[in-house]
Phi, psi and omega in degrees: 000079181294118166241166211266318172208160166209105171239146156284119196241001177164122188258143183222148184249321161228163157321321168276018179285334189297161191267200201272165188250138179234301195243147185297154188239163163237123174254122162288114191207147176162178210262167195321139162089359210237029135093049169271355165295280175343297177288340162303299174320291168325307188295331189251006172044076172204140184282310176252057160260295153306127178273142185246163165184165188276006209256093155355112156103356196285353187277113177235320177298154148259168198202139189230116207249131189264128149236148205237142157195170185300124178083341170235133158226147197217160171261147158256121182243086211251136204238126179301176174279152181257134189089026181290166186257310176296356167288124180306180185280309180296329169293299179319318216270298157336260154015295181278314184281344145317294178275347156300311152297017138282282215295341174285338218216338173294104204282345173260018164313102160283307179201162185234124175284084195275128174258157176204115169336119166297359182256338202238159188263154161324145172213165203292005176280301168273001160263347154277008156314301185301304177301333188295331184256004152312275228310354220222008171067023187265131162295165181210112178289106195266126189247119181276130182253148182043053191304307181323335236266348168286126175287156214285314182285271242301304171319306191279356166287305170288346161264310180311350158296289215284336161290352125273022166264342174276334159050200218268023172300128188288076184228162169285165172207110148223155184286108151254164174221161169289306164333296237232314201092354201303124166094347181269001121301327139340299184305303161345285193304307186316293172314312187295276194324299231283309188257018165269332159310306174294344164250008169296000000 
């Protein structure tokens, strides 16, 4: 999946920061830490496109990065994170009507990529994620992260836990890893069908 060019074109803090909607977008969303930099970066094979950190929570913008590849251009959009636990209640609270007020309203949203650690379970967190952007027509990739950091049975255990804990919800499953590369042409493909469908 050759790209062609990858920048960051617009950081926003509130709504009205977003930028005018142009190009179909992709959102990355999932809880602090659970690596959407890191796979941004691997998808678009740049080491610092994405600022990546060790620090939970420290991502509070959204950001929206222009991709280039032959024959497709797409916005990649990264959504702070979620759940941190030392964030007040009133920042979380902040937080959640922020990225909703994206992910509700936004018309060029094709699809959204929810990572979910392969060491950590599932939780009522991301499946009522999911439904909520089932009920908003948005599909969802579920991208299982950090694969690597598992040896190959301990790996194929846990994702067959975790695809049934996601059961029959309507999302996609692919295994990736940032490191490694493992699954990001899958991802890659999943995404290119998901928004040629949707813009057919």
């Amino acid at each position: 999946m050759r790209v062609l060019k990858a920048e960051r074109i617009a950081s926003a803090a509130q709504a009205d920061q977003f930028p005018a909607p142009s190009l179909p977008e992709v959102a990355f969303l999932g809880r602090s830490n659970v690596g959407k930099s890191s796979l941004i970066n691997r998808m678009v094979a740049r080491r610092r496109l994405a600022l990546t950190s060790a620090t939970p929570g420290k991502t509070r913008l959204l950001h929206w990065y222009h991709v280039e590849r032959p024959g497709r251009e797409v916005l990649f959009v990264d959504l702070p994170g979620y759940g941190y636990a030392k964030v007040s209640k009133e920042e979380r609270k902040r937080w959640k009507g922020f990225i909703e007020s994206y992910l509700d309203a936004r018309s060029t949203l094709r699809v959204a990529v929810l990572l979910q650690d392969l060491r950590r379970d599932f939780s009522q967190d991301e499946s009522s994620l999911i439904a909520w952007l089932a009920e908003r027509g948005v599909p969802v990739i579920v991208a299982l992260t950090k694969t690597d950091k598992l040896k190959p049975m301990r790996r194929a255990a846990r994702v067959r836990v975790l695809r049934k804990a996601i059961g029959d919800a309507p999302a996609a499953v692919r295994v990736t890893s940032a490191q490694t590369g493992d699954g990001i042409p899958e991802l890659w493909r999943e995404i290119d069908a998901l928004i040629s469908g949707a813009d057919a």
